[in-house]
C-alpha positions in Angstrom: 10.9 19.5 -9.3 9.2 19.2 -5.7 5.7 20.6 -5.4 4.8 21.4 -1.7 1.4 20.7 0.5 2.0 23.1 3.2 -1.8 23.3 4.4 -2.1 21.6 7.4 -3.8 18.2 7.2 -6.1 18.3 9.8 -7.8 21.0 7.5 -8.0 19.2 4.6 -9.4 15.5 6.2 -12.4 13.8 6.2 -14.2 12.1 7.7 -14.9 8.1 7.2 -16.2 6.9 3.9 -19.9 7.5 3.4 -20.8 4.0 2.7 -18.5 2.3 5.0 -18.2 -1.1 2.8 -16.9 -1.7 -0.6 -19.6 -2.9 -3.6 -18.2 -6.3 -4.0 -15.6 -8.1 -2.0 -13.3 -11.6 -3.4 -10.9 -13.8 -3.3 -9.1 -15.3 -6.4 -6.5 -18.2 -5.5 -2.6 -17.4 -5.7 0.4 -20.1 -5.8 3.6 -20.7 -4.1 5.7 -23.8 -4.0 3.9 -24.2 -0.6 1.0 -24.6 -2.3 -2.6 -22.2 -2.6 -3.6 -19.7 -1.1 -6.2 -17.2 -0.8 -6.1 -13.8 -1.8 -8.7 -11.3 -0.6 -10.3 -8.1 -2.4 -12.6 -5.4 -2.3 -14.0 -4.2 -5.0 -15.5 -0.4 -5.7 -17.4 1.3 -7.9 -18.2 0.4 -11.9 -18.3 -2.8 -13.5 -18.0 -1.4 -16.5 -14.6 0.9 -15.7 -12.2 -0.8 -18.5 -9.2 0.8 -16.6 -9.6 -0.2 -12.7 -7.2 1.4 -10.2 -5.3 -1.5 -8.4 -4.5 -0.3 -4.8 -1.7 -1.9 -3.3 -0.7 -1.5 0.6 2.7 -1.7 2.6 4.5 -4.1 3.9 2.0 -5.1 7.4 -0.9 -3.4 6.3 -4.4 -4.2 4.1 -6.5 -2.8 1.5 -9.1 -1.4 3.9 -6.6 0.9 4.1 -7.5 2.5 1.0 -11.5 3.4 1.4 -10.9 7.1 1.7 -9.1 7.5 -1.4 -11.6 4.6 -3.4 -14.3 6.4 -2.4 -13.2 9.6 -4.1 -12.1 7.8 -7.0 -15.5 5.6 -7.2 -16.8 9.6 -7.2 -15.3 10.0 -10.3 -16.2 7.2 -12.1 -13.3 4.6 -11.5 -13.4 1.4 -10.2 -11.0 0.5 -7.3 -9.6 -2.7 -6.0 -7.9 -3.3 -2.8 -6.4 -6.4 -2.2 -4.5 -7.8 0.9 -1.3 -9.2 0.0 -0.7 -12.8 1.4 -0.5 -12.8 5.0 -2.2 -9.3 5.5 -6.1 -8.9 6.1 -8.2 -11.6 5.2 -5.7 -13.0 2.9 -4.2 -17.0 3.6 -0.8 -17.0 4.5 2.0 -18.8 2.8 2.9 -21.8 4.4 6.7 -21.1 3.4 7.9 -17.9 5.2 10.7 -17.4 2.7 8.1 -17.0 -0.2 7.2 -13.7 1.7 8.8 -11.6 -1.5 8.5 -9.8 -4.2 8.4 -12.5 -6.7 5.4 -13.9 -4.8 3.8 -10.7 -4.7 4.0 -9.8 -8.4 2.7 -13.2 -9.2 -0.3 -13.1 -7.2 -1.1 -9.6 -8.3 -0.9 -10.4 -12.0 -3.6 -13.8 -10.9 -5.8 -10.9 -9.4 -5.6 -9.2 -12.8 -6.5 -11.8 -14.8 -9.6 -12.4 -12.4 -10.6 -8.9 -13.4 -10.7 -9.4 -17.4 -9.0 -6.4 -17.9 -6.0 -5.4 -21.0 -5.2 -2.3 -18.6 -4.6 -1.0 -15.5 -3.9 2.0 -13.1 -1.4 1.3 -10.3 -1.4 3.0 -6.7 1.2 1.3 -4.5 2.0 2.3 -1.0 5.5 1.6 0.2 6.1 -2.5 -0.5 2.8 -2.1 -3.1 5.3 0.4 -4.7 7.8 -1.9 -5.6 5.3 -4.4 -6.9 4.1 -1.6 -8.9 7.5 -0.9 -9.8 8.4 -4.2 -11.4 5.0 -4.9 -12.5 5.0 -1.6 -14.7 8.9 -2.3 -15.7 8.3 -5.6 -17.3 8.1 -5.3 -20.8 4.3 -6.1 -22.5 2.8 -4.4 -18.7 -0.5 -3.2 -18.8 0.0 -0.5 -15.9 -1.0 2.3 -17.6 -0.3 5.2 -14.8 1.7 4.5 -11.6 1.8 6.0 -8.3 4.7 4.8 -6.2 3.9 6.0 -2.2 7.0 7.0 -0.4 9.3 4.3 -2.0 12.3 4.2 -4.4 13.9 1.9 -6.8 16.7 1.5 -4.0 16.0 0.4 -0.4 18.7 0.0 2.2 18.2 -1.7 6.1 17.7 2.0 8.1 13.9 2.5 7.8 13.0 -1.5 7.1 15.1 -1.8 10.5 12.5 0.3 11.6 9.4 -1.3 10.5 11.3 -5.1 11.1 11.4 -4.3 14.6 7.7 -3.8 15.4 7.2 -6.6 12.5 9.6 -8.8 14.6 8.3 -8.2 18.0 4.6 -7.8 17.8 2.4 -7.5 20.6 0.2 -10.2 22.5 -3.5 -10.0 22.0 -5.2 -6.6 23.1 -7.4 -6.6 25.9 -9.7 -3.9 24.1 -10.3 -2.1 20.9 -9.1 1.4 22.2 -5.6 -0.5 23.2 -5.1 -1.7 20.1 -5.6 1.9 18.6 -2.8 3.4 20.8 -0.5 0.6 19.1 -1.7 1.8 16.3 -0.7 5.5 16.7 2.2 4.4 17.7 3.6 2.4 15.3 2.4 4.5 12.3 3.0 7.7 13.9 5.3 8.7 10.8 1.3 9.1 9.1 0.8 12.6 10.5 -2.0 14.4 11.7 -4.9 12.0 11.5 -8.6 12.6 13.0 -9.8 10.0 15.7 -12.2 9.3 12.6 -8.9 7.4 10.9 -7.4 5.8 13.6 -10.7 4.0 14.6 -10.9 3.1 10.8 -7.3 1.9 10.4 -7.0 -0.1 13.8 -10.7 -1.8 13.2 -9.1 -3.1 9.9 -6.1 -4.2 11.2 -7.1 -6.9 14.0 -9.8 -9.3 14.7 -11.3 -10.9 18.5 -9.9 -14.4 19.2 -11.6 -16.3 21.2 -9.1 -18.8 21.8 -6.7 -15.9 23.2 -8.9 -13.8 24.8 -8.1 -10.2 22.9 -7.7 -8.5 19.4 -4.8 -10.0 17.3 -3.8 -8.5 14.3 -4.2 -9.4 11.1 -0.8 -9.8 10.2 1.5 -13.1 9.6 4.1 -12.5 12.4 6.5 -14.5 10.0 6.7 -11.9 7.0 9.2 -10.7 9.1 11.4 -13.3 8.2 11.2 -11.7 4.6 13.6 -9.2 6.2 16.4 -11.6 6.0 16.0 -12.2 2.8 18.0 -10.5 -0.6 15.2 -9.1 -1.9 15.2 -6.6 1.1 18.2 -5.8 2.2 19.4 -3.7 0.2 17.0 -3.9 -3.0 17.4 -2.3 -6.3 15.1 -1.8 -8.5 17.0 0.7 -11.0 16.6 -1.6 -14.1 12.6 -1.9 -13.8 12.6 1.8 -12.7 14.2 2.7 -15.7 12.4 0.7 -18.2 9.0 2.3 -17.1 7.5 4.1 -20.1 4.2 5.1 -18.2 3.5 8.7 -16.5 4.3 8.1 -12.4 3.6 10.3 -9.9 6.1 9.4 -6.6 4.7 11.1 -3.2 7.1 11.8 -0.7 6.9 12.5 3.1 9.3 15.2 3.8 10.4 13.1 6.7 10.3 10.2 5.1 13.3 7.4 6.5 12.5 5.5 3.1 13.0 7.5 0.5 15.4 10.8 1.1 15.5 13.9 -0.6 18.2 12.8 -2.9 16.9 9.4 -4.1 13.4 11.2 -5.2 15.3 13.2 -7.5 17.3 10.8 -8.6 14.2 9.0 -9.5 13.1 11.9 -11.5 16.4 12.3 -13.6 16.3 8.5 -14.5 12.8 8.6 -15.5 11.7 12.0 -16.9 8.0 10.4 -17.2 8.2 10.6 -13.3 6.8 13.6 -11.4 7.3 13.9 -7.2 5.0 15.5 -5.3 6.2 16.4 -1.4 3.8 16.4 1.6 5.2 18.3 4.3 3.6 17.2 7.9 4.3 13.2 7.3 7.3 10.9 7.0 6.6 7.2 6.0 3.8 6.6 4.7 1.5 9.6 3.5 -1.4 7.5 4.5 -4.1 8.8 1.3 -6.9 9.0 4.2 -7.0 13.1 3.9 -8.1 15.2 1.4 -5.0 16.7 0.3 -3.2 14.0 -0.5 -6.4 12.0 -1.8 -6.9 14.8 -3.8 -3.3 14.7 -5.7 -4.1 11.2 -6.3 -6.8 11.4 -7.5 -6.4 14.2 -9.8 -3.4 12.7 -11.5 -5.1 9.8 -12.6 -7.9 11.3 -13.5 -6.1 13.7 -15.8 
């Protein structure tokens, strides 16, 4: 059932994208009972790509995070786009913290779709974009086509969102310097693996921005998402009914030392959806990050195929 990457990643990783910025970037409007918002977007490769691969990031980071694996799909003829969920990036945030959900998510995503023109899609989802992907391919009349869920399951309890709530809930003051706000970085995503310097830099100059006002790097992160935490949708969630309605190919990756989704719950997922394949990497818990060329690689080639 498992496949296993048991190359080291440092051998297998890259270096930074070549061109270092997407094609297009935009920004299509979403809606909450609090009213609009912004949602931000990058955009890769072919216009004319009737199929785009939507890429879809956790639960505090962007779509920056993304350009390694865009860039190899842009390679192969696909276009990519990278959006940053509400709150994230260069995204507005929601002026009602409680609207910090999936709900929101799905509807916002399914705005950015129809902003594409598009009567299909291919879905890569990292951790929370998992879930989105999840109910977004489980609804009946989707047009997700292929699905790659990214270290998540259908079932969620509070041990690894305690975790990721507690740096969420307690996030540091503005960083003096750049190279600080990289060892924060390193950190808190630790559970990523063997990274080159090249992907750190990349990651941690996505993820905050100089104010002036306060004197340092803040991140770009709504300190109030963590208020989502609280809320049903998180704790626990499940997702079996979506899962199970998915009629779609789906490729799951796994961290081997993952504290989101165990051993037992990926191949659960695989006997309740026998469209569903799991592929393990070994030196990473949560998140494989899809910066290396491994992992990129498995992506990549199951889409493609």
């Amino acid at each position: 059932m498992f496949e296993a990457a048991s190359r080291l990643i440092r051998d297998m990783a890259g270096g930074s994208p070549k061109s270092g910025r997407p094609d297009r970037e935009g920004v299509v409007l979403g809606l909450s009972p609090s009213g609009f918002h912004q949602l931000a977007y990058t955009d890769w490769g072919p216009l004319e790509d009737e199929r785009p691969v939507v890429c879809v990031h956790g639960l505090t980071r962007q779509g920056r995070d993304f350009d390694h694996l865009a860039e190899q799909l842009v390679a192969a003829g696909r276009r990519v786009i990278c959006p940053d969920l509400p709150g994230r990036g260069r995204s507005g945030w929601i002026g009602d913290p409680d609207h910090y959900a999936l709900p929101q998510y799905c509807a916002d995503m399914n705005a950015l779709i129809a902003r594409l023109g598009v009567s299909e899609v291919d879905w890569v989802g990292t951790s929370l974009g998992g879930l989105i992907g999840m109910i977004m391919a489980g609804f009946s009349g989707s047009i997700v086509r292929k699905l790659v869920i990214n270290d998540i399951g259908p079932f969620v309890s509070s041990t690894g969102l305690q975790r990721i709530g507690q740096y969420i809930d307690k996030m540091p003051p503005p960083f003096a310097t750049i190279e600080d706000a990289e060892a924060y970085f390193r950190t808190v995503l630790a559970p990523y693996g063997e990274l080159l310097d090249e992907h750190w830099r990349h990651l941690t100059a996505h993820s905050v921005r100089w104010d002036d006002v306060r004197q340092g790097y803040v991140l770009l992160c709504d300190p109030k998402i963590a208020k989502g935490f609280r809320l049903p949708w998180f704790q626990p969630l499940n997702l079996w009914a979506y899962w199970e309605a998915i009629k779609v190919p789906v490729l799951v990756l796994r961290g081997a030392h993952s504290d989101l989704l165990s051993f037992d719950l990926a191949a659960e997922m695989r006997k309740r959806n026998r469209l569903a394949n799991v592929f393990q990497f070994d030196d990473c818990g949560h998140v494989p990050p899809l910066m290396v060329r491994e992992q990129i690689d498995v992506v990549t080639q199951f889409l493609q195929a």
